[in-house]
mmCIF file of the C-alpha atoms, coordinates in Angstrom:
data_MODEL
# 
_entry.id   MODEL 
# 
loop_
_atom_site.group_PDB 
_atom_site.id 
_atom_site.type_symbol 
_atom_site.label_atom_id 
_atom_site.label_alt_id 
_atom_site.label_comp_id 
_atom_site.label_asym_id 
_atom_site.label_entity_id 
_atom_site.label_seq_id 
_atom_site.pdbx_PDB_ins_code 
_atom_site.Cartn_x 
_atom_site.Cartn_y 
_atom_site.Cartn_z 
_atom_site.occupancy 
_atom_site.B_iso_or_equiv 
_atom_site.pdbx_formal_charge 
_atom_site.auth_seq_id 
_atom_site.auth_comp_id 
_atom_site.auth_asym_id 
_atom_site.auth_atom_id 
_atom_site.pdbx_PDB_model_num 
ATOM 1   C CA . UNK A 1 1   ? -3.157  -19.608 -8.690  1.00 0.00 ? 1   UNK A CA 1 
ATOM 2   C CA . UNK A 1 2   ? -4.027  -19.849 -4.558  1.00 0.00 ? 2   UNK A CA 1 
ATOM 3   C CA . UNK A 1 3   ? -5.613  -22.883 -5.176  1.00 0.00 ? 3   UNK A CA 1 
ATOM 4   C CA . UNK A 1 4   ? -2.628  -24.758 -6.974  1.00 0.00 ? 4   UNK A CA 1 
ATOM 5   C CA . UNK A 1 5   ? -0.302  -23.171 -4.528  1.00 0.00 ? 5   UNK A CA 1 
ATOM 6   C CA . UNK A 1 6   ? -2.050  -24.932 -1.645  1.00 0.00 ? 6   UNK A CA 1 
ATOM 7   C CA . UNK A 1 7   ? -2.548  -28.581 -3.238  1.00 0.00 ? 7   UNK A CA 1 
ATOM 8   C CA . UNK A 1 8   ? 2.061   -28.356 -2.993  1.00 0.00 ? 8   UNK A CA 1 
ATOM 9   C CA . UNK A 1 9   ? 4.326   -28.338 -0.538  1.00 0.00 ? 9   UNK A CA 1 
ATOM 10  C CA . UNK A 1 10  ? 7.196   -25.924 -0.592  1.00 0.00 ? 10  UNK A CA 1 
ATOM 11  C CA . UNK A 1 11  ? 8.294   -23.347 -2.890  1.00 0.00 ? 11  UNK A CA 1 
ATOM 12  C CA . UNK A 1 12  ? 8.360   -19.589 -2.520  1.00 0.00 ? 12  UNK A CA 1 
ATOM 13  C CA . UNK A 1 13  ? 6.610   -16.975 -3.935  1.00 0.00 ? 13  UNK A CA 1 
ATOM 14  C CA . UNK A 1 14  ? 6.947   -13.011 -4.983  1.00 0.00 ? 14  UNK A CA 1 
ATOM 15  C CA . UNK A 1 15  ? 4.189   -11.100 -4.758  1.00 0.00 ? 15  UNK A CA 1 
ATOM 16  C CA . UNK A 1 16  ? 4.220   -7.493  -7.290  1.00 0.00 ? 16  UNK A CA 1 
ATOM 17  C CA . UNK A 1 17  ? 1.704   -5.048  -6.299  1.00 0.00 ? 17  UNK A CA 1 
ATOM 18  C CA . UNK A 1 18  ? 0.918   -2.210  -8.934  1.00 0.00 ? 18  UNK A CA 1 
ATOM 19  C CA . UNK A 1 19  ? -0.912  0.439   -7.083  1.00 0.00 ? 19  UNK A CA 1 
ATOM 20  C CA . UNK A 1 20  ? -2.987  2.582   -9.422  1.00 0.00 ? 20  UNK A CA 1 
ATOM 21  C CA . UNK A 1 21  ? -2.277  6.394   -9.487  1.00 0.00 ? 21  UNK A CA 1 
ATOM 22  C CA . UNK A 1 22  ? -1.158  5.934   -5.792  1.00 0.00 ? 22  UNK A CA 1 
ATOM 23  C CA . UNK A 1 23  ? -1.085  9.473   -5.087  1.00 0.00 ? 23  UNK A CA 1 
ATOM 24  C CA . UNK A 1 24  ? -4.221  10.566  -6.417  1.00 0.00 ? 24  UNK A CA 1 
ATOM 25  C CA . UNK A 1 25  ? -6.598  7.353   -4.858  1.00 0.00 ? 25  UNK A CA 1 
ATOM 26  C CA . UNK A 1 26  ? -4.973  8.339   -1.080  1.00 0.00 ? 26  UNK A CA 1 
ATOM 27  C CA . UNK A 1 27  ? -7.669  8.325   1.291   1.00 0.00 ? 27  UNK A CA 1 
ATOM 28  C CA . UNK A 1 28  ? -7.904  11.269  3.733   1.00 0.00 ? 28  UNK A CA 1 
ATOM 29  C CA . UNK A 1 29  ? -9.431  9.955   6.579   1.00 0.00 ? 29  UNK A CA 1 
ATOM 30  C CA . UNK A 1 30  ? -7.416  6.873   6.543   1.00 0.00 ? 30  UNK A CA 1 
ATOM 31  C CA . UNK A 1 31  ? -4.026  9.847   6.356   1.00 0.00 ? 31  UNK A CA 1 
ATOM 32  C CA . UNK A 1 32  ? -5.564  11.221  9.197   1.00 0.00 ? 32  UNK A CA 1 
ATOM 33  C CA . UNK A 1 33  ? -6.338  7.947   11.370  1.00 0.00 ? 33  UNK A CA 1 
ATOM 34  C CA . UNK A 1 34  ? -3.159  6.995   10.593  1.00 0.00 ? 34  UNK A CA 1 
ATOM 35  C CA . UNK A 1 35  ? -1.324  10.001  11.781  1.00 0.00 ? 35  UNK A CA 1 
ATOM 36  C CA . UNK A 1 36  ? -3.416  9.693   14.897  1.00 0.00 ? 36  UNK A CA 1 
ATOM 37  C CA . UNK A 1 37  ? -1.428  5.746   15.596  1.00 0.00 ? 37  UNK A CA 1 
ATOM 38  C CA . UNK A 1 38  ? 1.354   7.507   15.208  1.00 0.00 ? 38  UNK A CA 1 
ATOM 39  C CA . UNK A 1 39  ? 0.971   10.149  17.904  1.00 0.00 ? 39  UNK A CA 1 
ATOM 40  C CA . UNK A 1 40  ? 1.005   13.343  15.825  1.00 0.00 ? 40  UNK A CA 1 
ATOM 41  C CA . UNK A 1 41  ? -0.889  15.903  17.896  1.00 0.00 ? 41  UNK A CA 1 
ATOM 42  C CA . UNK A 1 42  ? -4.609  17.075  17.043  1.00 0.00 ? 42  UNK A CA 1 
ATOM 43  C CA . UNK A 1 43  ? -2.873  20.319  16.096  1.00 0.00 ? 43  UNK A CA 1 
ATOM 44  C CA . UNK A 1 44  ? -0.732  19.268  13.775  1.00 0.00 ? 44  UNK A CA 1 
ATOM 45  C CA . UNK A 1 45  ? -2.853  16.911  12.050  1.00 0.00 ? 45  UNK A CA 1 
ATOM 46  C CA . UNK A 1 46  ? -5.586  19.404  11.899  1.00 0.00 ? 46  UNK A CA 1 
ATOM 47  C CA . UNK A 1 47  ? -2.631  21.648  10.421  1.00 0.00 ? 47  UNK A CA 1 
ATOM 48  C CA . UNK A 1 48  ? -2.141  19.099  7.432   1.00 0.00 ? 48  UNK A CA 1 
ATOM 49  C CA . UNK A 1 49  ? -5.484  18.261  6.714   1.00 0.00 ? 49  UNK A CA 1 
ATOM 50  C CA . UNK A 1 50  ? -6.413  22.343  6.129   1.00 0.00 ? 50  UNK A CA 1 
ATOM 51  C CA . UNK A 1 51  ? -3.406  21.903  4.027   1.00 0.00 ? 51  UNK A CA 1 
ATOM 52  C CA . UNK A 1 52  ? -5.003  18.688  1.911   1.00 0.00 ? 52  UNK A CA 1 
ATOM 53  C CA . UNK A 1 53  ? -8.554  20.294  2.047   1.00 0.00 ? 53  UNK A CA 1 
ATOM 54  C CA . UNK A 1 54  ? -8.939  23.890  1.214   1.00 0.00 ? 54  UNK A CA 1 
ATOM 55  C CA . UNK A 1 55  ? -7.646  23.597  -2.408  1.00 0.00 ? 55  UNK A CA 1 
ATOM 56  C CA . UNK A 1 56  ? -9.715  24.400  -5.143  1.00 0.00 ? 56  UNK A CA 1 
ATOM 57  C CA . UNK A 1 57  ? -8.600  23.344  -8.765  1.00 0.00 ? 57  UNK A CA 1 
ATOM 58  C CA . UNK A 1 58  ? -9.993  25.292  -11.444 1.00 0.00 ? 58  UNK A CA 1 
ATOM 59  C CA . UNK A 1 59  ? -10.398 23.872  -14.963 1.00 0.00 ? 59  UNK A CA 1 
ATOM 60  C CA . UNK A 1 60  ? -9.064  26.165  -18.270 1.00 0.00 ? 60  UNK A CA 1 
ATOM 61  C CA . UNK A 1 61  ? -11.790 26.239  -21.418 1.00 0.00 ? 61  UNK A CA 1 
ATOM 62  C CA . UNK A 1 62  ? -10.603 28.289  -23.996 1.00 0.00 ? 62  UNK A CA 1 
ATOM 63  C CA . UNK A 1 63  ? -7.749  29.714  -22.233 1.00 0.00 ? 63  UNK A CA 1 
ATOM 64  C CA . UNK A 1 64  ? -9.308  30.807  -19.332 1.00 0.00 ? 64  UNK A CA 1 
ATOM 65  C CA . UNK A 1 65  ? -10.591 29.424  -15.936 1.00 0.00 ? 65  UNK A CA 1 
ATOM 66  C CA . UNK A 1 66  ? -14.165 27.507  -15.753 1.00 0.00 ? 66  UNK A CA 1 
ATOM 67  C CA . UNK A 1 67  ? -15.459 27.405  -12.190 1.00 0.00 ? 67  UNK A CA 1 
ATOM 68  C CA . UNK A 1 68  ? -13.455 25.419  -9.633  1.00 0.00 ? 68  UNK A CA 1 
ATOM 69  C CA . UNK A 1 69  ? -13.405 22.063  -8.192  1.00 0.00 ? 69  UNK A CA 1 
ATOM 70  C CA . UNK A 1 70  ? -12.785 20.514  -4.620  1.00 0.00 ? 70  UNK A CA 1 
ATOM 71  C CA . UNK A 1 71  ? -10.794 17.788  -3.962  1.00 0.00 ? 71  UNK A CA 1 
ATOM 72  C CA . UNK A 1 72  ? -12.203 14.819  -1.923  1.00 0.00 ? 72  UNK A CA 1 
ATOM 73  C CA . UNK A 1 73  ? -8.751  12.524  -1.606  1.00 0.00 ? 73  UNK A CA 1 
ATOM 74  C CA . UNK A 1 74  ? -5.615  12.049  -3.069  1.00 0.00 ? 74  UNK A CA 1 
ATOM 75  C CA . UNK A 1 75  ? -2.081  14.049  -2.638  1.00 0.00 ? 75  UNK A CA 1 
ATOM 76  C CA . UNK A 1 76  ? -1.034  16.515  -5.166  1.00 0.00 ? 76  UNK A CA 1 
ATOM 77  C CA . UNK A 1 77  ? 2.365   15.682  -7.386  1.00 0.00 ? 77  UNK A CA 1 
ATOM 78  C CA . UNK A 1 78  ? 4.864   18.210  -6.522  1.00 0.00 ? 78  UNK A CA 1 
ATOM 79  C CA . UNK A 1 79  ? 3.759   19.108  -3.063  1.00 0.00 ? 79  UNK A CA 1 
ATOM 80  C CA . UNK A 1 80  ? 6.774   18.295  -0.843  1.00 0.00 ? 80  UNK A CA 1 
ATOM 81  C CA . UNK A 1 81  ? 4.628   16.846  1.711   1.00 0.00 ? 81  UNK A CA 1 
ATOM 82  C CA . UNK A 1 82  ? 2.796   14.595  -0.170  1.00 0.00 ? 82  UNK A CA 1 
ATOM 83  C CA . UNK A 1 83  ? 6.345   12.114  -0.058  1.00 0.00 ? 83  UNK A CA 1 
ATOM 84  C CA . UNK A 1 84  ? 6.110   12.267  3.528   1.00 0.00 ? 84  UNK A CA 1 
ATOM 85  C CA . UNK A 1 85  ? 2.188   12.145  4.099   1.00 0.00 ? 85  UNK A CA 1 
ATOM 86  C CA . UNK A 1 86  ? 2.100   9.128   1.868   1.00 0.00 ? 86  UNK A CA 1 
ATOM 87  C CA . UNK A 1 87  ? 5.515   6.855   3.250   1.00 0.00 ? 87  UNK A CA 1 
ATOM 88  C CA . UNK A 1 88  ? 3.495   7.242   6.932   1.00 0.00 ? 88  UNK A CA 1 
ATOM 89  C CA . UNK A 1 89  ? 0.589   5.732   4.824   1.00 0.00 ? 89  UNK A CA 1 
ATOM 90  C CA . UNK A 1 90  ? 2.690   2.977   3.485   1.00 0.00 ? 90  UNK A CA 1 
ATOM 91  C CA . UNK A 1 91  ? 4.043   2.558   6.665   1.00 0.00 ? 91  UNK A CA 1 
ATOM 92  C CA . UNK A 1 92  ? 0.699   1.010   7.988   1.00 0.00 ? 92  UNK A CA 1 
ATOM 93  C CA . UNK A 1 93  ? 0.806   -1.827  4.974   1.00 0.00 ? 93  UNK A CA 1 
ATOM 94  C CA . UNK A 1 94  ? 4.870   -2.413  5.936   1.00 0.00 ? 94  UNK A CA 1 
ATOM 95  C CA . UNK A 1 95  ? 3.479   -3.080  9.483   1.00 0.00 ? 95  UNK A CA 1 
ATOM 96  C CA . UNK A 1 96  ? 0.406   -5.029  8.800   1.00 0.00 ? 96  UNK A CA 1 
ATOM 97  C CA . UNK A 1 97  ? 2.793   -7.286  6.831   1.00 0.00 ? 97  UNK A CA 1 
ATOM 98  C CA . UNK A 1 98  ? 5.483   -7.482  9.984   1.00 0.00 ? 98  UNK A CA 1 
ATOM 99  C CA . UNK A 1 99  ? 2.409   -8.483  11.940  1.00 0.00 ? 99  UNK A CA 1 
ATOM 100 C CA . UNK A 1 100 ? 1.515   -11.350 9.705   1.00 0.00 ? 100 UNK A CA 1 
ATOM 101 C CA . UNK A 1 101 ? 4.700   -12.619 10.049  1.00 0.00 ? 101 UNK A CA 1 
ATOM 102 C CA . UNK A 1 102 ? 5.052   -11.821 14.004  1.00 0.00 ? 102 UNK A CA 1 
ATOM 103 C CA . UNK A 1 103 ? 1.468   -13.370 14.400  1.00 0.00 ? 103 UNK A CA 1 
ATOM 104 C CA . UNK A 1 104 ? 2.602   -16.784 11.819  1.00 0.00 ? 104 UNK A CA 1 
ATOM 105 C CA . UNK A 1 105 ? -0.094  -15.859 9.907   1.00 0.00 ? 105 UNK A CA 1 
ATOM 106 C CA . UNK A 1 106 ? 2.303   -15.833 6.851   1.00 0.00 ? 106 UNK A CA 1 
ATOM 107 C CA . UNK A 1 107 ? 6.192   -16.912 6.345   1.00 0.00 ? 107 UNK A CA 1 
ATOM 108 C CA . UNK A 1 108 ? 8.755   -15.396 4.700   1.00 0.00 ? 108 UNK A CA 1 
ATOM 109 C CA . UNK A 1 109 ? 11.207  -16.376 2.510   1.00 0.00 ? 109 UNK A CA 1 
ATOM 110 C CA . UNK A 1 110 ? 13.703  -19.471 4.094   1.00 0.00 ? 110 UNK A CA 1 
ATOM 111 C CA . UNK A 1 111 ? 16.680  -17.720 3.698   1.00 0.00 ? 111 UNK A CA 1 
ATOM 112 C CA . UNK A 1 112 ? 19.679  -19.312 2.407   1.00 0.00 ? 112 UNK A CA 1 
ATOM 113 C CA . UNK A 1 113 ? 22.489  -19.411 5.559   1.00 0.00 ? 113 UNK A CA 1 
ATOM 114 C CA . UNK A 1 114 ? 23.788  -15.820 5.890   1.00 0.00 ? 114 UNK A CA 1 
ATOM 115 C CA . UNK A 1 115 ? 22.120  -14.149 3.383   1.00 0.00 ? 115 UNK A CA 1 
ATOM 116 C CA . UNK A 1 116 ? 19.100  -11.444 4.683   1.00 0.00 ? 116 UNK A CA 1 
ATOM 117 C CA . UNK A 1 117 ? 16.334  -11.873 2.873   1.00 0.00 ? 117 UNK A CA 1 
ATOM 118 C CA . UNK A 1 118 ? 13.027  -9.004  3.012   1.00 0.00 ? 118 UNK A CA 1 
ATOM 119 C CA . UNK A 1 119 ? 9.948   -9.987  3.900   1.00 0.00 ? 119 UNK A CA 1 
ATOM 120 C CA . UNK A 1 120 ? 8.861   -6.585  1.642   1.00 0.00 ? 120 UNK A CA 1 
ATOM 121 C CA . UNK A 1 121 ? 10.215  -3.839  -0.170  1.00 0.00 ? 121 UNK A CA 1 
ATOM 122 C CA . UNK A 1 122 ? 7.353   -0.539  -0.654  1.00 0.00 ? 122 UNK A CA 1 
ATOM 123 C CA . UNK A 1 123 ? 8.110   1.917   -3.482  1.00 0.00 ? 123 UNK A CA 1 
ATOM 124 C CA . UNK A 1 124 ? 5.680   4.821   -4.699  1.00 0.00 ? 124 UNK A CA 1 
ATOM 125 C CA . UNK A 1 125 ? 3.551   2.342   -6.894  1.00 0.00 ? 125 UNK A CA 1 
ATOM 126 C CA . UNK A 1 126 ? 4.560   -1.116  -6.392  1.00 0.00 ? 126 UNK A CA 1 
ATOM 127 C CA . UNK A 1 127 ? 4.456   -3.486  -3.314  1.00 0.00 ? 127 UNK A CA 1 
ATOM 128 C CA . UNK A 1 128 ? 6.798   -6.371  -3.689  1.00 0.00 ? 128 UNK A CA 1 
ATOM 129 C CA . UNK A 1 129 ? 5.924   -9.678  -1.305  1.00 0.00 ? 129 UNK A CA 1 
ATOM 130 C CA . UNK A 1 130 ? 8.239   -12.463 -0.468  1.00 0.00 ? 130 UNK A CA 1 
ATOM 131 C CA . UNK A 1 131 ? 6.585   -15.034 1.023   1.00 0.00 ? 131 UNK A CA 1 
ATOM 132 C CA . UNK A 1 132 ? 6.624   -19.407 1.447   1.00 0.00 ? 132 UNK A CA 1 
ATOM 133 C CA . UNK A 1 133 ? 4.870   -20.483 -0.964  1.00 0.00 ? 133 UNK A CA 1 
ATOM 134 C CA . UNK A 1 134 ? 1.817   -22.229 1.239   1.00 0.00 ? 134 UNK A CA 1 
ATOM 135 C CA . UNK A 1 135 ? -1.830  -21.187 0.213   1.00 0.00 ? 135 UNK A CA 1 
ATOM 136 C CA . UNK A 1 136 ? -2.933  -19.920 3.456   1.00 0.00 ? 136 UNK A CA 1 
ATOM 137 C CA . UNK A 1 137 ? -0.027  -17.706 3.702   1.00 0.00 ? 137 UNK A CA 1 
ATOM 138 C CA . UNK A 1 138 ? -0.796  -15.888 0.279   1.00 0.00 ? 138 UNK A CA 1 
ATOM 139 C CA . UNK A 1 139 ? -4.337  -15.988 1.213   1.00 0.00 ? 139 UNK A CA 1 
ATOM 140 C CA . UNK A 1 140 ? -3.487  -14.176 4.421   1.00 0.00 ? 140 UNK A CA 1 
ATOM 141 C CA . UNK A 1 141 ? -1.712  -11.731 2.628   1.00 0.00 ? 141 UNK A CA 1 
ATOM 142 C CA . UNK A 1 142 ? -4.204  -10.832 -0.160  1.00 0.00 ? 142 UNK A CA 1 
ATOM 143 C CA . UNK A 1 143 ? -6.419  -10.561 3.085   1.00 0.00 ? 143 UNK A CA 1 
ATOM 144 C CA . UNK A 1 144 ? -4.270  -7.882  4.398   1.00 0.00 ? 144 UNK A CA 1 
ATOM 145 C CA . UNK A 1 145 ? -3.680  -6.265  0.979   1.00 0.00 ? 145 UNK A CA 1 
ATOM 146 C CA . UNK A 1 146 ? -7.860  -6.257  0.421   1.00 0.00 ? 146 UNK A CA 1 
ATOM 147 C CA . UNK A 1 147 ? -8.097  -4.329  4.240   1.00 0.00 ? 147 UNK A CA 1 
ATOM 148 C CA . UNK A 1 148 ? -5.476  -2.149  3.275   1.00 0.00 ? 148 UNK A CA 1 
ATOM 149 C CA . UNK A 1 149 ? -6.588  -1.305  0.118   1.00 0.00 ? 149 UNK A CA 1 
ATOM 150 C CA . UNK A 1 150 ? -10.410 -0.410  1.129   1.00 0.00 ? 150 UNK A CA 1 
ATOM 151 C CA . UNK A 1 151 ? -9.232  1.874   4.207   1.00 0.00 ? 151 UNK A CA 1 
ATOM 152 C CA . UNK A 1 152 ? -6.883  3.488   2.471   1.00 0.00 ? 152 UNK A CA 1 
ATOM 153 C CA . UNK A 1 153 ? -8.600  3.922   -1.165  1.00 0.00 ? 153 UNK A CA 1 
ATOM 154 C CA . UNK A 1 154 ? -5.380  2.630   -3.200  1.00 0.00 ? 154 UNK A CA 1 
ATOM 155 C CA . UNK A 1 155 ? -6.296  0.639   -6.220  1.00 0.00 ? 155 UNK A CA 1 
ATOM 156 C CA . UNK A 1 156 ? -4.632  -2.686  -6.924  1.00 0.00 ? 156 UNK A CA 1 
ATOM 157 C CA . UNK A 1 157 ? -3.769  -2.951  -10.844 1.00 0.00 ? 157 UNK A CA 1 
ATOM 158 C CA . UNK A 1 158 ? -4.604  -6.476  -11.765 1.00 0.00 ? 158 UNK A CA 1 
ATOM 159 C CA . UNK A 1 159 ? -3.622  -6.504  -14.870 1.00 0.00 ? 159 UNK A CA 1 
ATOM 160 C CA . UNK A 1 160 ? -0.178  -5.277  -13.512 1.00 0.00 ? 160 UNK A CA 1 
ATOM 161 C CA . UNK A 1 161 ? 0.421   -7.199  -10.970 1.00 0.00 ? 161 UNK A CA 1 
ATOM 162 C CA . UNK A 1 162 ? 1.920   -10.514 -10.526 1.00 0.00 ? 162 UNK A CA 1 
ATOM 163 C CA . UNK A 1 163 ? 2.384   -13.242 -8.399  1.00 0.00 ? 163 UNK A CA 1 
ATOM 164 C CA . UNK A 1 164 ? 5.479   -15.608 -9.500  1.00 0.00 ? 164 UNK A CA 1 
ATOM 165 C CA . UNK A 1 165 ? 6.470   -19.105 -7.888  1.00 0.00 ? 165 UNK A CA 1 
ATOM 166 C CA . UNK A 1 166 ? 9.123   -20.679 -8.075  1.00 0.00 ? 166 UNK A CA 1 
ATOM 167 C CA . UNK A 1 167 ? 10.874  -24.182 -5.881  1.00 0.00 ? 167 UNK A CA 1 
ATOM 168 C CA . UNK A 1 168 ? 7.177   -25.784 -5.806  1.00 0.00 ? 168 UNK A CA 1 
ATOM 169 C CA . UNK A 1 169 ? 7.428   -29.839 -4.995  1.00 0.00 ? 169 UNK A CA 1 
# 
């Protein structure tokens, strides 16, 4: 799809991003460098990752717990930090994408005169993309998507996600 995309001129694309069990593929170091850009002290962030680390999960065989297992990533459903802990994680991806954009290393949309137009929207699971339609801008932004995905340990659904054109010459 890239490759047809750069032999035309034109056109705009939107890019869907399923994210596989988002909260359970979060990476922990990449939590914890990421709290570190945004200033949090050592303190706290030593605070949260205690919090993420010293939880053991014990399995039920016939009715009654088996042993116990520790957790090496991921943020547990229910926890009301786990909202929080993963939007600053997002927030790194919403960035990366502001610097593509800042940097010309991707375009967004042309917007139609007087009508705002986002360059992304982030929700739990899904990543939507608007973007020109130009090869090396998509290319650039799977780029990012690849970095973002192997630092932070989310998992891009293929089969789920989609890339749709539309106003190609």
């Amino acid at each position: 799809m890239v490759n047809k995309l750069n032999k035309k001129e034109g056109g705009r694309v939107a890019i869907k991003v399923d994210i596989s069990q988002a909260y359970d593929t979060m990476s922990w170091d990449f939590l914890q460098a990421v709290m570190d850009r945004f200033g949090f002290s050592q303190r706290w962030i030593n605070m949260i990752m205690a919090i993420l680390k010293f939880v053991k999960l014990s399995i039920l065989v016939n009715g009654g717990p088996e042993g116990f297992i520790s957790m090496e990533r991921g943020l547990r459903q229910g926890d009301p930090l786990s909202p929080l802990l993963f939007a600053l994680a997002e927030d790194s991806l919403s960035r990366g994408l502001n610097k593509l954009w800042d940097l010309g290393l991707a375009a967004p949309f042309t917007k139609a005169k007087g009508v705002p137009c986002p360059s992304h929207l982030l929700y739990v699971e899904d990543v939507f993309i608007f973007s020109s339609g130009d090869g090396n801008n998509i290319r650039n932004i799977v780029r990012l998507l690849e970095r973002y995905q192997s630092s932070s340990g989310q998992i891009t659904n293929k089969d789920k996600s989609k890339l749709l054109a539309g106003g190609m010459h």
